[in-house]
Structure formats: C-alpha cells, structure tokens
C-alpha positions, 0 to 999 in steps of 0.5 A: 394305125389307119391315118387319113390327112385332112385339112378339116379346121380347128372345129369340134364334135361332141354330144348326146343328148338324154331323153331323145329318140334314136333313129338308124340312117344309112349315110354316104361314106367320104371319098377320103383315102389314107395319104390324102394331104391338105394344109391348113395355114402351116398346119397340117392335121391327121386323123389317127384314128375314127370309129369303124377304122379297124373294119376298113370303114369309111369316114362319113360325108357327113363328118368331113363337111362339119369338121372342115366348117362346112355347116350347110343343111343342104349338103348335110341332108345329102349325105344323111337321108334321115334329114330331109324335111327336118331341122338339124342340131349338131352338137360337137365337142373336144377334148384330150380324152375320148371318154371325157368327150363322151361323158361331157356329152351325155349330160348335155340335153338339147331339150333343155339347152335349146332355148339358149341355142335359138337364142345365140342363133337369133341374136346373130340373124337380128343383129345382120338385118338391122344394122349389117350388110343386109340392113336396109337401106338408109335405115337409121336404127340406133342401138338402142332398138337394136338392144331392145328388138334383140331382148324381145326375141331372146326372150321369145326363144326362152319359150320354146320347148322343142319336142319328137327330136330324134337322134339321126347319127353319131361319130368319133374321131381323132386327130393329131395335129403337126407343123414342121414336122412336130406334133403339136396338138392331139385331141379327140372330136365326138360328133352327133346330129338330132333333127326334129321336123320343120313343120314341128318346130315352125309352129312352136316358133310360130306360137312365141314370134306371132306377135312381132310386127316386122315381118320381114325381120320375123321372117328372116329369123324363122327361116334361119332357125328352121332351115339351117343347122343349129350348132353347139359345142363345148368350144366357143369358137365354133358356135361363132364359126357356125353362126357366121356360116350362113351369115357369109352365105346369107341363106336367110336373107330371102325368107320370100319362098318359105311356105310352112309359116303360118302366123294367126 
C-alpha cells in the first residue's frame, strides 16, 4: 500500500453538507512523495491510504494545509481556484471507520448549522478586540459588557441564513500514527470545502450587524467571517485550533481595506 510520511497535526476532516450545489474544481496536487518524513513531538504519522492512491494521485495541496492546521484562506484560494472571491466552510471530521465518517457527514448541513458556527467564530474575534492583545488601550471594559456585547452578537448570528453555498471538493484519507516504532492510533479524516460568495454573505451580515454602534468592532467580526475560513468538526479540538489560527495571525484586525460592507 502507497505510504506518504507527514507531520500533519492531530487535526480532523469530515463532511457533507445536504441541500448545497456541488461544483467541479481542478485543484493543485501537493508535492508530497512517498518516504517523506517529519515528526510531530515523538509522533511520527503516516498517511496509509487516500482517495485516488490506487491511480498514483496526488495528495491535493489543499489537504495537506488544512491537515497540518494551516487555515488560511489565501493559500487555500491558491490551491483551489474554485474559491477566489468566496467564503470558505471546512467541515472535517474523524473516526476508526471511513463509513461511519462519512455517514456522520452526510447528515451535517451547514444551512442549518451555520448560525452556531458564525457564532463560535464571532465569540472568539469580540472576546480578542475587547479584552485581548488587541484591546485598546487603557480600555477598561469590565466583564459584564464583554458578556453582554458577546450575547448581542451571538444572538445576531442566530439570524443568519446562508444561501448559493456550493460544494467546491471533497477528500479522504487515512492515517496511521506511530511512536517508538508502535502504532498507536489509526483513523480515518474526510475532508470537504463549500464556499459561497463574499459580496452574498456581506449582505446577510450586513442586515443583522447594521445596528451595532462599534464599528470598529463591527468591522473586525465582519472581516473575520467574510475572509477567513470557518471551520467545523466532530472534534472540539479542532474548531479551537482554527479558531485560534487567525487569532495568532491577527488577519482580522485591520478591517481598514475592506470594501464590500455596505451598512445602511
């Protein structure tokens, strides 16, 4: 069997959405080759097995950044041309059994989901601009209205309906993780990607953010949600992961250069 050695993290892959268009993308291969080695800590994992390996394909660019916790829209969109100029939604998922993954994704729609999605998302970006790093300076916002700003906008995100969501790619694979040369774990990730347009969604959020009076803050959520990926997973861990990805990268913080939110 076709073994590729990666250092990919604990992460996950898993999904299908019902009720969403499906688009076909021509996708950039990964320049992964079988022997390749990296550790992870004293962990080394070994992908076994993927979708297309008995024809000698490729393990997409694509997989490897999201599998490895690199949750970055930009290098995502350039990996996978069907998503400039769209709002991408990752849902990855695991388990010991590629048919239980795959069953678990078919009964997730992010029509219905997304409303709890956006709102984790939003909760972390508030959370960061009113009392992290990124606060202002000599702010003294208690917790109290850190609460009720993070309800107020929670609330708002109940309201979103998402719309013209179109399923961009999809993937398998398997893993077999070893340490001191025993394997300890083995598992299975299913990976898929839907994006809708960014202009789309702006207005939807446009419509349930108009009203707020911090801008700035208003700007920095709407950014987030618009340009980064939004990520969900039948593992907790991992939404924290992605959550905390463009945190450390602070790519929402300067929402100064967007030019598609319109607020009447």
């Amino acid at each position: 069997m076709k073994k590729i050695i990666f250092g990919a993290l604990c992460l996950v892959a898993a999904l299908a959405f019902t009720g969403c268009a499906t688009t076909t993308t021509q996708t950039k291969s990964s320049s992964i080759k079988e022997g390749d080695s990296v550790k992870n800590g004293s962990k080394k994992r070994t992908m076994v097995d993927h979708q297309g390996a008995t024809f000698g394909a490729a393990v997409p660019q694509w997989v490897i950044a999201v599998a490895s916790g690199q949750y970055d829209a930009g290098y995502l969109s350039k990996s996978m041309p069907g998503l400039e100029g769209k709002k991408a939604f990752v849902v990855q998922g695991r388990g010991t059994n590629l048919d239980f993954v795959k069953s678990w994704a078919t009964v997730y729609s992010i029509e219905t989901e997304v409303g709890g999605l956006l709102e984790r998302q939003t909760g972390k970006v508030v959370t960061e601009k009113m009392t992290g790093s990124q606060s202002a300076k000599g702010s003294q916002t208690t917790p109290e209205e850190v609460d009720k700003k993070l309800t107020d906008y929670r609330m708002a995100m109940q309201n979103v309906r998402i719309v013209g969501l179109e399923k961009i790619a999809e993937y398998w694979t398997e893993t077999e993780v070893s340490e001191k040369g025993n394997v300890v774990d083995d598992y299975f990730e299913y990976y898929a990607v839907y994006a809708m347009d960014k202009k789309l969604l702006s207005v939807q959020l446009n419509n349930v953010l108009k009203d707020e009076t911090d801008t700035e803050l208003r700007d920095a959520v709407m950014k987030s949600l618009v340009d980064e990926l939004t990520v969900a997973s039948n593992d907790k861990s991992v939404e924290e992961a992605a959550d905390n990805y463009f945190i450390q990268q602070n790519v929402f913080m300067d929402a100064s250069e967007t030019n598609y939110f319109v607020y009447e």
